[in-house]
N, C-alpha and C positions, 0 to 999 in steps of 0.2 A: 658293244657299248657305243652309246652317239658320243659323238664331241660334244661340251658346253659350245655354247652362244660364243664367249671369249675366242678358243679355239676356232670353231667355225670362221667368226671374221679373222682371226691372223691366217686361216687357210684360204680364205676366199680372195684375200690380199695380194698373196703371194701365188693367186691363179689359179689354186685348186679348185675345180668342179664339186669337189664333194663337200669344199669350205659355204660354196652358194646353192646347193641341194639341203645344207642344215640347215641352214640360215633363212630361208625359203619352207622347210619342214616346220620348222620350230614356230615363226611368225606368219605364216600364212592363213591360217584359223584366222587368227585376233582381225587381220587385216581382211578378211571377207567379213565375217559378222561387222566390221565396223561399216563395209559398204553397204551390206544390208541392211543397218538402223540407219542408215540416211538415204534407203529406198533407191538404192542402184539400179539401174535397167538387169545388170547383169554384173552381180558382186563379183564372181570368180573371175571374170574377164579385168575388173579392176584391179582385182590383186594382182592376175599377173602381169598387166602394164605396171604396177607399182614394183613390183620385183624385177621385171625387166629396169627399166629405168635407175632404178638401185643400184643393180649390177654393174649397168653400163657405169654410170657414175661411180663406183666405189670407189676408183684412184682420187675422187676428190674428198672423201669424206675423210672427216680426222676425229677422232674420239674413240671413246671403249664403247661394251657393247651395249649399256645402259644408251648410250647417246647415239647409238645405231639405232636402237626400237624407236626413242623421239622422230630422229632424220624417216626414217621409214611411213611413221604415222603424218611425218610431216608431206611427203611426196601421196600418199594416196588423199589427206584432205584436199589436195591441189588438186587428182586427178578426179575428186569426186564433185569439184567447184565445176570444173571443166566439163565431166558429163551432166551436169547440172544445166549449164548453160547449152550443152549441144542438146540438150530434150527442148527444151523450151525454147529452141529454133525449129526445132522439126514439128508436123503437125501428129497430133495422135494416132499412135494406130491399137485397130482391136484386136484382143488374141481371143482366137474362134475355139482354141485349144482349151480344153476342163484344168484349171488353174490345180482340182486335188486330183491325184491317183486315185480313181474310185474303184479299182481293179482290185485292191488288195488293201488288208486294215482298214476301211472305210472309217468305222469308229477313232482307228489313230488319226488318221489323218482330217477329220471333221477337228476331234478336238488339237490338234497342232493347228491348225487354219484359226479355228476361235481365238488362242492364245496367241496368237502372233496376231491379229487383229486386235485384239484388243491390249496387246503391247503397243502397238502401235498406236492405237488412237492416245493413250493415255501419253505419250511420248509425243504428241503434235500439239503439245498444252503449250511445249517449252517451246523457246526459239530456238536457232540452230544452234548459235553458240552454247546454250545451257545444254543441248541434246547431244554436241560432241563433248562436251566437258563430263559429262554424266556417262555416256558411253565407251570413251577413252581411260575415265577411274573405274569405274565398276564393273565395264564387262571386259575389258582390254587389259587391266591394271598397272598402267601407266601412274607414273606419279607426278605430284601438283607441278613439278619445275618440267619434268617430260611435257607435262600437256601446254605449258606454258610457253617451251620451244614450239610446239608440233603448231598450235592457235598461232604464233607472234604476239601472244599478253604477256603482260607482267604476270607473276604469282601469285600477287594479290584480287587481280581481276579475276584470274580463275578460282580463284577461291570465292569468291562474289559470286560467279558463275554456280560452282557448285551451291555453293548454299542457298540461293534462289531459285535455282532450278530444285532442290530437293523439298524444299516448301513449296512451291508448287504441284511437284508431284505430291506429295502429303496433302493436301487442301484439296486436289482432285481424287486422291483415292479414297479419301474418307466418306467421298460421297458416291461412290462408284463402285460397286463389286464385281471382282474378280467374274468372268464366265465358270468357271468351277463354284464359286460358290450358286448360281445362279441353276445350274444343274442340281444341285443336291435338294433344293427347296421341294 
């Protein structure tokens, strides 16, 4: 049986290795998928500077463990601002490398390439702020005062956030379909 979240951080507190291996299991997911809806060079490598960095700081964090996932989300936005700005010093390079595995499933992996493309494009409508606020509630599920720590907004800003961003995305998908539907025609 795993420990809850709770447990985890009073174990990781008190230096247990296996308090920051849950704590790490349990949030590690949410915290890659978040680097890769904000197009990381390399989402896994971000998450685990973000759990490194965690770690090392834990003796300063104070809260439960509702306000551990904020502080969490709150260190990999920073560290995704950070690789943000170290792309966009460096010059581009090409990957000569076939971006699908075309060895195996070709069919899966053609349509997972479509859908994540056209995730993406429809998610570059919003600005960053509505794309982390929509990403941190929906696919993270973070809540409005979490996101509101993790951003530095008020509540109400994010909530502004969300509901302009979700009319947005509404207004561009009603003109746009899905690549599944686009197949079946």
């Amino acid at each position: 049986m795993h420990p809850t979240l709770p447990e985890a951080l009073q174990r990781a507190r008190a230096g247990d290795a296996r308090g920051f291996t849950e704590i790490y299991n349990t949030l590690a997911g949410s915290v890659t998928r978040f680097a890769h809806s904000r197009s990381a060079d390399d989402p896994e490598g971000i998450a685990n500077e973000v759990f490194l960095a965690a770690f090392r700081n834990l003796a300063d964090f104070t809260g439960d463990d509702d306000d551990l996932r904020g502080w969490i989300f709150t260190i990999a936005r920073n560290k995704l601002i950070d690789d943000a700005r170290r792309r966009a010093r460096r010059p581009a390079v090409v990957d000569i490398e076939p971006a699908l595995d075309l060895t195996d499933h070709t069919d899966d992996n053609v349509d997972h390439g479509i859908g994540t493309d056209w995730v993406q494009s429809q998610l570059a409508v919003l600005t960053d702020d509505q794309r982390d606020v929509l990403i941190l509630r929906l696919v993270n599920g973070l809540t409005i005062p979490e996101i509101a720590e993790t951003l530095g907004r008020s509540v109400g800003a994010v909530k502004g956030l969300q509901r302009r961003g979700l009319r947005q995305l509404e207004k561009t998908l009603s003109g746009d379909p899905h690549p599944s539907d686009l197949q079946r025609r």
